[in-house]
N, C-alpha and C positions, 0 to 999 in steps of 0.2 A: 607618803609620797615625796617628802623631800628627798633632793642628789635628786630624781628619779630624773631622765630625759629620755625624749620618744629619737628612736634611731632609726636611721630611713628606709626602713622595711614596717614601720610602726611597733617594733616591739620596745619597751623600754630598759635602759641601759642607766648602771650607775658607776662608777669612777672606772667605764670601759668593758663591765662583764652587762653581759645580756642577762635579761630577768627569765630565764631559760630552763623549767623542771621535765626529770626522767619520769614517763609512767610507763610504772611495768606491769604486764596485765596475761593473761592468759587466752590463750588463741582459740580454747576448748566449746567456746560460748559463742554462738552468733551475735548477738546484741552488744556483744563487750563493743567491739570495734565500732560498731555505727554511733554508740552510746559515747566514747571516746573522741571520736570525730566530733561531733557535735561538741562537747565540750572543748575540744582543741580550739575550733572555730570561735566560737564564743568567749575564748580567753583572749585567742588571739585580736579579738576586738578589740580588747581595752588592754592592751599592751603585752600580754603575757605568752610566751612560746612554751612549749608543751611538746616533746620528744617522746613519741610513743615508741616502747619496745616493749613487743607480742613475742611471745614464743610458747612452745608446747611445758606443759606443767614441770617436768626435770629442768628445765632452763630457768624458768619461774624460779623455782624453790633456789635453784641457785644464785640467783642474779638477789631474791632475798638475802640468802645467806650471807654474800658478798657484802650487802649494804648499798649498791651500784644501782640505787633510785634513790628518787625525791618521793614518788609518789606510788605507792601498790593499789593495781585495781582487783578486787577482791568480789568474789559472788558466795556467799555465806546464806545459807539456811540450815536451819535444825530446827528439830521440835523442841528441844532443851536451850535452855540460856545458859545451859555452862560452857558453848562455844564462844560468850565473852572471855573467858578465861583462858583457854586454848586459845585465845586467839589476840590478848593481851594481857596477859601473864608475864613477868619477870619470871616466873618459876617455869613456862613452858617453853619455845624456842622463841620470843620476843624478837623476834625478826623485822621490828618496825622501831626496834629502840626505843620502848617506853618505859620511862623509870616515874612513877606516879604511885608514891608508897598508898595516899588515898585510894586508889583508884583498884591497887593492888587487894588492899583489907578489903574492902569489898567482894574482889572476886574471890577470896580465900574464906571470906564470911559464907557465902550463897554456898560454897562446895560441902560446908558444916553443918548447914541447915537443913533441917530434916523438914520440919511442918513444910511442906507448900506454900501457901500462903505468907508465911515471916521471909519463905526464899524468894517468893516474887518480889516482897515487897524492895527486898536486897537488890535484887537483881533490875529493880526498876531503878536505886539509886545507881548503880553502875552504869546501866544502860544513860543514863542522864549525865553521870561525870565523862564518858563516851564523848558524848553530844559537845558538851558545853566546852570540852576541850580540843575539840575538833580533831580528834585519835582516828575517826568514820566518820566520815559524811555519805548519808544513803541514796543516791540517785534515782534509783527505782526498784518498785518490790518487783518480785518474780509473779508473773503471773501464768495461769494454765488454765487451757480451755481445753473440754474434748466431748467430741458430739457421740452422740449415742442412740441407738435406736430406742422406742419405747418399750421392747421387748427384753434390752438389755438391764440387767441387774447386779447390785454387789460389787460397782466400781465404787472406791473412794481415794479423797484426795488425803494424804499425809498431811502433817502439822504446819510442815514446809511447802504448800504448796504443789508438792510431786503427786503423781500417779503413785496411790499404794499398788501393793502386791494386787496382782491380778489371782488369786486364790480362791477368792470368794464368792468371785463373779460368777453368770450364771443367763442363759437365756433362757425365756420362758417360748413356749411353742407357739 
């Protein structure tokens, strides 16, 4: 908090630049934006401004590309943990600029590992150098509800929380 000083909007200011980060998020999602807000709000409480910029996914990917944020808000599921990898890899599009050779071996370990279990175990330290280095911070799981009559049968939910394939499904008379 040293230099820091509150500038008379309440945000704080140090030798003249505003403490002022870009999030760039994706439009595709109801939740992102109110999730967002909320967070802007709350920053903006204890000094910190927060410049949302939303746009549709080809803007996204670009405005990644470019490097033209501070901050990417990201909605990730999969039933595999090798979307840590894809998704902070130095070997895949690293698009959040992470050079963390640990963090790297790791994701390169789980993609080699065959038994299940030695791959969680991998994948659990990943998920933990993740955390601890504040690469993701998870705001909230994805959650799905959906009503059904008692007649309805052979819906299931995916690893990720999604509606599977509707295939199997099936009303009884």
């Amino acid at each position: 908090e040293a230099g820091w000083t509150e500038g008379s909007d309440g945000i704080r200011e140090k030798d003249g630049e505003r403490l002022s980060l870009t999030v760039a998020w994706i439009t595709n999602f109801g939740p992102n934006q109110t999730s967002l807000e909320l967070i802007q709000q709350q920053l903006k409480a204890v000094g910190v401004e927060i410049e949302l910029v939303g746009g549709v996914v080809p803007e996204f990917l670009e405005r990644q590309k470019s490097g033209d944020f501070d901050i990417a808000w990201h909605n990730g599921s999969r039933a595999d943990g090798d979307i840590l990898r894809t998704s902070f890899s130095t070997a895949a599009t690293n698009y959040l600029k992470i050079d963390d050779p640990e963090l790297e071996a790791l994701l390169q370990k789980q993609l080699a590992t065959a038994d299940p279990v030695a791959r969680a175990e991998v994948l659990a330290e990943a998920q933990e150098r993740i955390a601890s280095q504040y690469y993701q911070i998870p705001v909230h799981e994805l959650t799905s509800i959906l009503g059904a009559q008692t007649t309805v049968h052979g819906i299931t939910f995916g690893a990720d929380s999604r509606l599977d394939s509707l295939v199997a499904a099936w009303k009884a008379e």
